[in-house]
FIKOLZA-1660 file (N, C-alpha, C; in steps of 0.1 Angstrom, whole numbers, plus 5000, padded with zeros to 4 digits):
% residues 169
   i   px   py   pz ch aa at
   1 4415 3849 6100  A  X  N
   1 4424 3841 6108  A  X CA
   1 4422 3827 6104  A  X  C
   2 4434 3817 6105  A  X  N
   2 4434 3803 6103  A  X CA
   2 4439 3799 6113  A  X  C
   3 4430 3791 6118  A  X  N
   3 4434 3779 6126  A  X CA
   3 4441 3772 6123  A  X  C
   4 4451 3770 6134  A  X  N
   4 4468 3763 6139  A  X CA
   4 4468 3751 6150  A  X  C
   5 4470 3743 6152  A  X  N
   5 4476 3737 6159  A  X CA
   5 4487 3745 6167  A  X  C
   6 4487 3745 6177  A  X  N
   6 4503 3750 6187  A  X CA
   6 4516 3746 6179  A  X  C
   7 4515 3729 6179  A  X  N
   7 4532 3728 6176  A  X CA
   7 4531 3730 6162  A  X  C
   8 4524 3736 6153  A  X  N
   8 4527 3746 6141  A  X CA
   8 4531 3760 6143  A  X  C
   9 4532 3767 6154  A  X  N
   9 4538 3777 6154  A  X CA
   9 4550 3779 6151  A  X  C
  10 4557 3783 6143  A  X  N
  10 4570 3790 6140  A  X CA
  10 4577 3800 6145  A  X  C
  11 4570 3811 6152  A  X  N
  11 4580 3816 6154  A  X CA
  11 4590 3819 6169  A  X  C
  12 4597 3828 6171  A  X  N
  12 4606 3826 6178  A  X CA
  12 4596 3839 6191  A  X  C
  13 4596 3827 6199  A  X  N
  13 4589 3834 6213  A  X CA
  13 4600 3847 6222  A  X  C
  14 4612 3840 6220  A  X  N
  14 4620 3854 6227  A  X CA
  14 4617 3864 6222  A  X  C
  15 4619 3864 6212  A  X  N
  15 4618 3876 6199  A  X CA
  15 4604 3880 6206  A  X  C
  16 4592 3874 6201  A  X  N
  16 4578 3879 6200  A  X CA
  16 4576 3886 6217  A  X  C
  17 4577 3877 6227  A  X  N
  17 4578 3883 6241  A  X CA
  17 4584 3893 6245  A  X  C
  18 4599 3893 6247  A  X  N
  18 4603 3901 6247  A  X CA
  18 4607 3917 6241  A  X  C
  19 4612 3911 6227  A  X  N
  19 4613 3922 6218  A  X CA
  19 4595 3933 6215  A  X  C
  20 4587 3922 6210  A  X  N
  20 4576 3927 6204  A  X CA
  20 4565 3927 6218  A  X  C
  21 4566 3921 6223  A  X  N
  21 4550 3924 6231  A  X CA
  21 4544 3917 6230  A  X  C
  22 4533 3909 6240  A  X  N
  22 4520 3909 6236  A  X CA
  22 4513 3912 6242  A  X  C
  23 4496 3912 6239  A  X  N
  23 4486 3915 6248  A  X CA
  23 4479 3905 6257  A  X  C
  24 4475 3907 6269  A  X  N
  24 4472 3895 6275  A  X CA
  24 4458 3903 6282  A  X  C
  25 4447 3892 6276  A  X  N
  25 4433 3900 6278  A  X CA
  25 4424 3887 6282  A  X  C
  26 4415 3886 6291  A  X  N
  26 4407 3880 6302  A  X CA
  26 4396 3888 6302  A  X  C
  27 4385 3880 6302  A  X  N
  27 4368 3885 6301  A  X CA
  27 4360 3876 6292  A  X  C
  28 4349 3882 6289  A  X  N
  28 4340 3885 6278  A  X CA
  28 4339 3894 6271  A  X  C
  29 4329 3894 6260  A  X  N
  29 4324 3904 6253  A  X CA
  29 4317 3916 6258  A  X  C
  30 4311 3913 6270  A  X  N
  30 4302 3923 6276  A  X CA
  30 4313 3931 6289  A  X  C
  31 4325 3927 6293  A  X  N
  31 4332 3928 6298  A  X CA
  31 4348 3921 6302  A  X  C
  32 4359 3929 6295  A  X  N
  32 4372 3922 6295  A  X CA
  32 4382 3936 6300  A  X  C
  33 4395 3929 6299  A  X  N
  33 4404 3938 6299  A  X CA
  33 4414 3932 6295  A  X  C
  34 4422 3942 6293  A  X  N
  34 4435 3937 6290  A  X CA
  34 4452 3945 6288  A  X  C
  35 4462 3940 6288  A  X  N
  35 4479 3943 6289  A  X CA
  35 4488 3941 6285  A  X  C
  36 4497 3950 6283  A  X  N
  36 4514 3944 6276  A  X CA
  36 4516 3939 6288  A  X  C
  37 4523 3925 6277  A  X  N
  37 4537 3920 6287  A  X CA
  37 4542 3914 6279  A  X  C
  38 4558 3918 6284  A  X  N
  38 4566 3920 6278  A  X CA
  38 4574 3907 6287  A  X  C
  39 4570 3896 6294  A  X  N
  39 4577 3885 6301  A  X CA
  39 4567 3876 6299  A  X  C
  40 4571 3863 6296  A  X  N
  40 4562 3849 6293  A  X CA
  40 4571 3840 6292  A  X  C
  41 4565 3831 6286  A  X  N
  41 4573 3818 6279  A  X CA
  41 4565 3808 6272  A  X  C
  42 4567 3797 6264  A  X  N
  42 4559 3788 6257  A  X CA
  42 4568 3779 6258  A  X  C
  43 4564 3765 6260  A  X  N
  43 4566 3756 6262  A  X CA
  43 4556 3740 6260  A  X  C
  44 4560 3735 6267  A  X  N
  44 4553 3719 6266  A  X CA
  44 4556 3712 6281  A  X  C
  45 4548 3707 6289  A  X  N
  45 4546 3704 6303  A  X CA
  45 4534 3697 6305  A  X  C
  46 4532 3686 6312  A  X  N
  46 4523 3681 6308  A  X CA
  46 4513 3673 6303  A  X  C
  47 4524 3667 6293  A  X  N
  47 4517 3665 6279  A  X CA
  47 4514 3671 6273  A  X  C
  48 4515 3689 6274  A  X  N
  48 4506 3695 6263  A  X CA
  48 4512 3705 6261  A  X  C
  49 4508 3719 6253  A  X  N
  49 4513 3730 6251  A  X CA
  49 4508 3739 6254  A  X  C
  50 4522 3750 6263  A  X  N
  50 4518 3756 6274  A  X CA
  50 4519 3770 6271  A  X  C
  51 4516 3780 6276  A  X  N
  51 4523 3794 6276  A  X CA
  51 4522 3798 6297  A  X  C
  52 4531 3803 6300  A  X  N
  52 4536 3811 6308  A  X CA
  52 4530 3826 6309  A  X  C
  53 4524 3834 6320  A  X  N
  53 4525 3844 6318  A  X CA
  53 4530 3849 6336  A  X  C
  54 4532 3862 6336  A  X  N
  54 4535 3868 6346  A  X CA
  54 4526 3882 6353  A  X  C
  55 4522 3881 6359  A  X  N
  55 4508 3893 6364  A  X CA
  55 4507 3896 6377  A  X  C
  56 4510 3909 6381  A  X  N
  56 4511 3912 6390  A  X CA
  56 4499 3918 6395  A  X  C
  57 4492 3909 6410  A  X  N
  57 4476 3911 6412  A  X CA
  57 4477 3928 6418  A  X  C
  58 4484 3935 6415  A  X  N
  58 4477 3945 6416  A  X CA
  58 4470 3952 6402  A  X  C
  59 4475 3945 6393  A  X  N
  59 4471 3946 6378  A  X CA
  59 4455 3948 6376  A  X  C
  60 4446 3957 6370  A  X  N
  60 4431 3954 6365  A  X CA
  60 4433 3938 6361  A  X  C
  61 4440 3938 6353  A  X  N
  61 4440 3922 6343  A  X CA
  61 4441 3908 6350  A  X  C
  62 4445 3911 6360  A  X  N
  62 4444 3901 6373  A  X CA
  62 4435 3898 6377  A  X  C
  63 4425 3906 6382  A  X  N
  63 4409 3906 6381  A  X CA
  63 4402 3892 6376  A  X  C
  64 4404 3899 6362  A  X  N
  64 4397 3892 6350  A  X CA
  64 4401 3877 6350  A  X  C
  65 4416 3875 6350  A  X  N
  65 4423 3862 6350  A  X CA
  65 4416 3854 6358  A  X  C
  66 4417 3856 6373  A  X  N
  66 4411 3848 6386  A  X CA
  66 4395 3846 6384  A  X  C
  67 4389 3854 6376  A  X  N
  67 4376 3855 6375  A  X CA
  67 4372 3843 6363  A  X  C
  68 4378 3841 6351  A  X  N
  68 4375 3834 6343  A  X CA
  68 4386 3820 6341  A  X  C
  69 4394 3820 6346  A  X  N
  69 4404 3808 6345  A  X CA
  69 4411 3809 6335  A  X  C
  70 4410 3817 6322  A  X  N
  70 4416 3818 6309  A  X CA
  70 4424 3830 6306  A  X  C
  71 4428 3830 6296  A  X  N
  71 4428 3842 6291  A  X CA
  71 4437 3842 6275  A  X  C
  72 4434 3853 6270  A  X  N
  72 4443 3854 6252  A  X CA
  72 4459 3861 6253  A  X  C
  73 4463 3856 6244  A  X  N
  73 4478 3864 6241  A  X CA
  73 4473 3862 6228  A  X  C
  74 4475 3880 6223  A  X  N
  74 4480 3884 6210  A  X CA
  74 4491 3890 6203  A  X  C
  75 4495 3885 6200  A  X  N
  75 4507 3894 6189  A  X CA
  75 4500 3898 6180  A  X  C
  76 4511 3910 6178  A  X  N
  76 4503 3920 6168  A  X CA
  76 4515 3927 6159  A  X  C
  77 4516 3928 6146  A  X  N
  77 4521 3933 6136  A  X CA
  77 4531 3948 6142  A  X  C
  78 4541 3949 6145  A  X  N
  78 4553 3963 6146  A  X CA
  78 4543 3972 6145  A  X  C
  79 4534 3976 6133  A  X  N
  79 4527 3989 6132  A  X CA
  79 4517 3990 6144  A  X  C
  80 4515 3979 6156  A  X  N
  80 4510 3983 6165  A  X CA
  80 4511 3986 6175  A  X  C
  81 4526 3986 6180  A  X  N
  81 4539 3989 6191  A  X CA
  81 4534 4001 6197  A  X  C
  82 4530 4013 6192  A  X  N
  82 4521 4029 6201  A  X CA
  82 4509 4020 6209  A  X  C
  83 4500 4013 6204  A  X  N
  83 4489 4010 6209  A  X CA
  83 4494 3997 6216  A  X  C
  84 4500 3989 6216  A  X  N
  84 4509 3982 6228  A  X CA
  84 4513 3988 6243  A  X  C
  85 4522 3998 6242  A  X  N
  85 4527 4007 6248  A  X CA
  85 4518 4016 6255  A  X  C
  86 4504 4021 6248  A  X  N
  86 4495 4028 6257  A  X CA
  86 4486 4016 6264  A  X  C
  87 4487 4004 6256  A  X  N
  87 4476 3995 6269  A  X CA
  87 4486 3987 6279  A  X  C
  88 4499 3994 6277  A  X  N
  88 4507 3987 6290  A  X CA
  88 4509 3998 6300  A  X  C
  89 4501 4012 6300  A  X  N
  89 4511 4020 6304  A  X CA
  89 4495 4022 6312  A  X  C
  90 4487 4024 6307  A  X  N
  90 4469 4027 6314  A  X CA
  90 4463 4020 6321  A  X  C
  91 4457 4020 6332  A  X  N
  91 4448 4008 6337  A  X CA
  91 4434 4009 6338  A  X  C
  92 4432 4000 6330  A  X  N
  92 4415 3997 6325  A  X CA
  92 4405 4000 6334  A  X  C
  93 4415 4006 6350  A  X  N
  93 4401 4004 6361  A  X CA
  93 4400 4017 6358  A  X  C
  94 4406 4029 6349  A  X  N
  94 4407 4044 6352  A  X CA
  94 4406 4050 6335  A  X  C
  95 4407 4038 6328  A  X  N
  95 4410 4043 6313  A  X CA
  95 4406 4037 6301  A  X  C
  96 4398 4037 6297  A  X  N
  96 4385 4030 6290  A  X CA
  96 4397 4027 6277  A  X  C
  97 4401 4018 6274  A  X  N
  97 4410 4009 6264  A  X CA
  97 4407 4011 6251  A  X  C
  98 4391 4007 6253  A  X  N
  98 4384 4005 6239  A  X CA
  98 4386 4019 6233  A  X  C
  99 4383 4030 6237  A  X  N
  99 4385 4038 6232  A  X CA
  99 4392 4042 6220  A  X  C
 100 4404 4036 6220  A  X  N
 100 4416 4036 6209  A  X CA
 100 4411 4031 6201  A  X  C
 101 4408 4036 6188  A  X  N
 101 4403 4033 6174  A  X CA
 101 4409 4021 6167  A  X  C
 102 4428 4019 6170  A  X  N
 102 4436 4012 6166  A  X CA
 102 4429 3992 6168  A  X  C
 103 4423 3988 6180  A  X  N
 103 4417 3977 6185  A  X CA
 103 4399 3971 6182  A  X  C
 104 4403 3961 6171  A  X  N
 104 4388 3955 6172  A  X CA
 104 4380 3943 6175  A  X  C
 105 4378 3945 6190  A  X  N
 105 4374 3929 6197  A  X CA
 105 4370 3918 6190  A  X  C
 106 4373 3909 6188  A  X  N
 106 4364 3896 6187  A  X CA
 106 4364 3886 6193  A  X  C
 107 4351 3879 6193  A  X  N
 107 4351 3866 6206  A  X CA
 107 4356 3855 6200  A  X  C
 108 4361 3849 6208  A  X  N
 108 4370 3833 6206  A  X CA
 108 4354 3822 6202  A  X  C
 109 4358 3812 6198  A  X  N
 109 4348 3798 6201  A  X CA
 109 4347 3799 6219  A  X  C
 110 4359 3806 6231  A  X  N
 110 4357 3795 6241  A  X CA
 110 4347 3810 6248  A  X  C
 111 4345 3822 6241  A  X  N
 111 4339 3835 6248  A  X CA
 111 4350 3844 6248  A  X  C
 112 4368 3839 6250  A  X  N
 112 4380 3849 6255  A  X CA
 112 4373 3858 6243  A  X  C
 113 4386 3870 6245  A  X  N
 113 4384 3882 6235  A  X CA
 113 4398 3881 6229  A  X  C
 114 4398 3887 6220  A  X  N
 114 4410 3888 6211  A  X CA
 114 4409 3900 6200  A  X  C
 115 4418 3899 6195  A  X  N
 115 4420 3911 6184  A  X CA
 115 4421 3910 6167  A  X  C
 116 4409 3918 6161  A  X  N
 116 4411 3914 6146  A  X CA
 116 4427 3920 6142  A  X  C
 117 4431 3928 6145  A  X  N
 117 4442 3929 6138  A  X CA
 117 4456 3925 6143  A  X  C
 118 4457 3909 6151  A  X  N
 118 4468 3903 6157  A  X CA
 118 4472 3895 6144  A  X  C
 119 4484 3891 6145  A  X  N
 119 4488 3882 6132  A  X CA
 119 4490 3869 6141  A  X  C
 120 4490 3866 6152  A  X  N
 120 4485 3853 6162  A  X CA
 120 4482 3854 6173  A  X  C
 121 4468 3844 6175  A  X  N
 121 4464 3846 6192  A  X CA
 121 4465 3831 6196  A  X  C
 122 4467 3835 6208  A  X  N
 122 4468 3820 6216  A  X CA
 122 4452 3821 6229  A  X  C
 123 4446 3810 6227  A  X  N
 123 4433 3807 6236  A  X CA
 123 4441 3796 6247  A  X  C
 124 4439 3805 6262  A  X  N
 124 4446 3795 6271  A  X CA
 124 4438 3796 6282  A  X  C
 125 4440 3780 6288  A  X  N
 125 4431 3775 6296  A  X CA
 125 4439 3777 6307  A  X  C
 126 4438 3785 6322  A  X  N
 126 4451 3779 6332  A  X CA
 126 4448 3763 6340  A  X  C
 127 4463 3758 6339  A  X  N
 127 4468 3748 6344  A  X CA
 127 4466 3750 6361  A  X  C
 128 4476 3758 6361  A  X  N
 128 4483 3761 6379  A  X CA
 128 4488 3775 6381  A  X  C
 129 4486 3777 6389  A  X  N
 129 4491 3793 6396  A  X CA
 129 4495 3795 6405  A  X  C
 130 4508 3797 6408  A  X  N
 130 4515 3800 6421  A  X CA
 130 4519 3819 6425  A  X  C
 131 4524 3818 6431  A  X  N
 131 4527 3830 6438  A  X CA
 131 4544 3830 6438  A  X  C
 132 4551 3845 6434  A  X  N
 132 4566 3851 6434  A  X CA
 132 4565 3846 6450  A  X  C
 133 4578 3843 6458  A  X  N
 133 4583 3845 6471  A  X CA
 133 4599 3850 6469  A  X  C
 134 4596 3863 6476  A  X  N
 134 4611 3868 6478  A  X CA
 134 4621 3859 6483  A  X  C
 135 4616 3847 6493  A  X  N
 135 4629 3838 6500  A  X CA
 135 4631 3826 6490  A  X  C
 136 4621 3831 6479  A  X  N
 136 4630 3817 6467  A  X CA
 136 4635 3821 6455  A  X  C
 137 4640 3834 6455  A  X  N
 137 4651 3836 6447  A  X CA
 137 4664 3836 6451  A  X  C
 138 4668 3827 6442  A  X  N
 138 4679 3816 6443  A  X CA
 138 4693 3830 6435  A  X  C
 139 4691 3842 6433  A  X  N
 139 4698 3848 6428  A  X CA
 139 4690 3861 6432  A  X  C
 140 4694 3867 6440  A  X  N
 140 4687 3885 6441  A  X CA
 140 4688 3893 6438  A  X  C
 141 4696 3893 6425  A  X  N
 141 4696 3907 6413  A  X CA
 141 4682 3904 6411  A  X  C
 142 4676 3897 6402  A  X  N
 142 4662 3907 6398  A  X CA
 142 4652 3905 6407  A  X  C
 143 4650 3901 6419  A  X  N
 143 4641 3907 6434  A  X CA
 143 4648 3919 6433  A  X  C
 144 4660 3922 6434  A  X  N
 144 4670 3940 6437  A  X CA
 144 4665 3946 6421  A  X  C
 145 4667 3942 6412  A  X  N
 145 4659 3954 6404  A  X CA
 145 4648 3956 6400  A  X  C
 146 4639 3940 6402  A  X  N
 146 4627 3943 6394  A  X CA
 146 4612 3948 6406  A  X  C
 147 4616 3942 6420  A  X  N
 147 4604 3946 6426  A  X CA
 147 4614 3956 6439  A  X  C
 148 4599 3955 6449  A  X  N
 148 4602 3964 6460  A  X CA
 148 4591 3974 6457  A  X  C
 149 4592 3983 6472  A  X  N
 149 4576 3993 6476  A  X CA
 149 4576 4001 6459  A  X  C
 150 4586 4008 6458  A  X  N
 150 4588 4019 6449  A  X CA
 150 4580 4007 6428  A  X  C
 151 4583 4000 6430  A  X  N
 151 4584 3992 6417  A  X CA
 151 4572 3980 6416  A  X  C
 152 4564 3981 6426  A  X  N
 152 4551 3970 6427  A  X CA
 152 4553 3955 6435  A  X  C
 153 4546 3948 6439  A  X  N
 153 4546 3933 6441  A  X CA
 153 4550 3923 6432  A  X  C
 154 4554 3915 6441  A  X  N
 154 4559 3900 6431  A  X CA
 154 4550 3897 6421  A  X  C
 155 4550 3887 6415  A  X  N
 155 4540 3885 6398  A  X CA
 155 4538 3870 6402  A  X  C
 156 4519 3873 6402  A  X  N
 156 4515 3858 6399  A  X CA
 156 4522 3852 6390  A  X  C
 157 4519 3839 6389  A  X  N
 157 4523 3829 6377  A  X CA
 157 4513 3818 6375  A  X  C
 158 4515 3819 6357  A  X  N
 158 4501 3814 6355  A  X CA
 158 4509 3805 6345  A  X  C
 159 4504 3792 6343  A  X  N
 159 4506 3784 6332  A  X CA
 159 4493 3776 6329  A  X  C
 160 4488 3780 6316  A  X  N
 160 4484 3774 6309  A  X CA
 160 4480 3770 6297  A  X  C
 161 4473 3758 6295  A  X  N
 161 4472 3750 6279  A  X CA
 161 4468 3756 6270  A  X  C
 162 4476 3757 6259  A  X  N
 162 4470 3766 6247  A  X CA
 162 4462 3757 6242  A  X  C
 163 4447 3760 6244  A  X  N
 163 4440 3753 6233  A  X CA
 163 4439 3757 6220  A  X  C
 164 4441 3767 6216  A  X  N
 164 4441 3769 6201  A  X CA
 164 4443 3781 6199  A  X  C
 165 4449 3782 6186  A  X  N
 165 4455 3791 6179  A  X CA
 165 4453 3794 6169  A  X  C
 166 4459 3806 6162  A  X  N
 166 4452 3814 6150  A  X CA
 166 4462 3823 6149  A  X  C
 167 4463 3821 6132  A  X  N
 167 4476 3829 6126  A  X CA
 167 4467 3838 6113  A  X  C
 168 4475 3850 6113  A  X  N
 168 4466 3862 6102  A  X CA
 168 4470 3850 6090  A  X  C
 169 4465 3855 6078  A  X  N
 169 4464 3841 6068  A  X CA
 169 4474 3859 6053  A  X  C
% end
């Protein structure tokens, strides 16, 4: 992997978030976890460069988040879309992750975890964290489709500073 600067990133975050996925993993080496999600954003706020993420504290990965202040986003190459899909679909508190032969940890400079075979990770520091409220959606289609008892809790919100990045070379 080569180290990036943020605003050298190229590519197109709708695409990578939504279309492709990423993984969003919190811990250490001796203990992490981690999740698809498929909702984020990147940006600049601040003065600096940001990513968005969205986590709903009933999540294992929510845990980890509140526990360390940080956490990684990796994208990872199409051929890893199955092993995406099974770490969005399992929770780490019932389903040992590592398991999957497809994923190979490695520690950041800051301790996060990340993955040898992403083609970019983002190391982020949180900024600020607020909380979903049903009475401030200013539009109630997606409170009407996305939550409710049947569908889980509102989604923390987390923004923070990408300190550094790394693109497969």
């Amino acid at each position: 992997m080569k180290e990036i600067k943020p605003e050298e990133i190229n590519d197109n975050f709708i695409k990578l978030i939504g279309s492709e996925w990423m993984l969003v993993t919190a811990g250490n080496k001796s203990d992490f976890n981690m999740m698809t999600a498929s909702w984020g954003g990147m940006g600049f706020l601040w003065a600096r460069p940001v990513a968005t993420i969205y986590v709903r504290p009933e999540r294992y990965t929510h845990d980890y988040i509140e526990k360390s202040h940080r956490f990684t986003l990796t994208f990872f190459p199409a051929s890893m879309r199955k092993t995406l899909a099974l770490m969005g679909s399992q929770s780490g508190r019932t389903y040992d992750k590592m398991q999957e032969p497809t994923l190979s940890p490695i520690e950041l400079p800051s301790g996060e975890i990340a993955f040898e075979e992403a083609r970019l990770i983002l190391d982020c520091e949180i900024l600020y964290k607020d909380a979903m409220c049903a009475d401030k959606f200013i539009n109630k289609q997606p409170l009407e489709n996305w939550y409710g008892e049947a569908k889980g809790g509102l989604h923390d919100i987390y923004i923070a500073e990408i300190k550094q990045a790394w693109i497969k070379e």
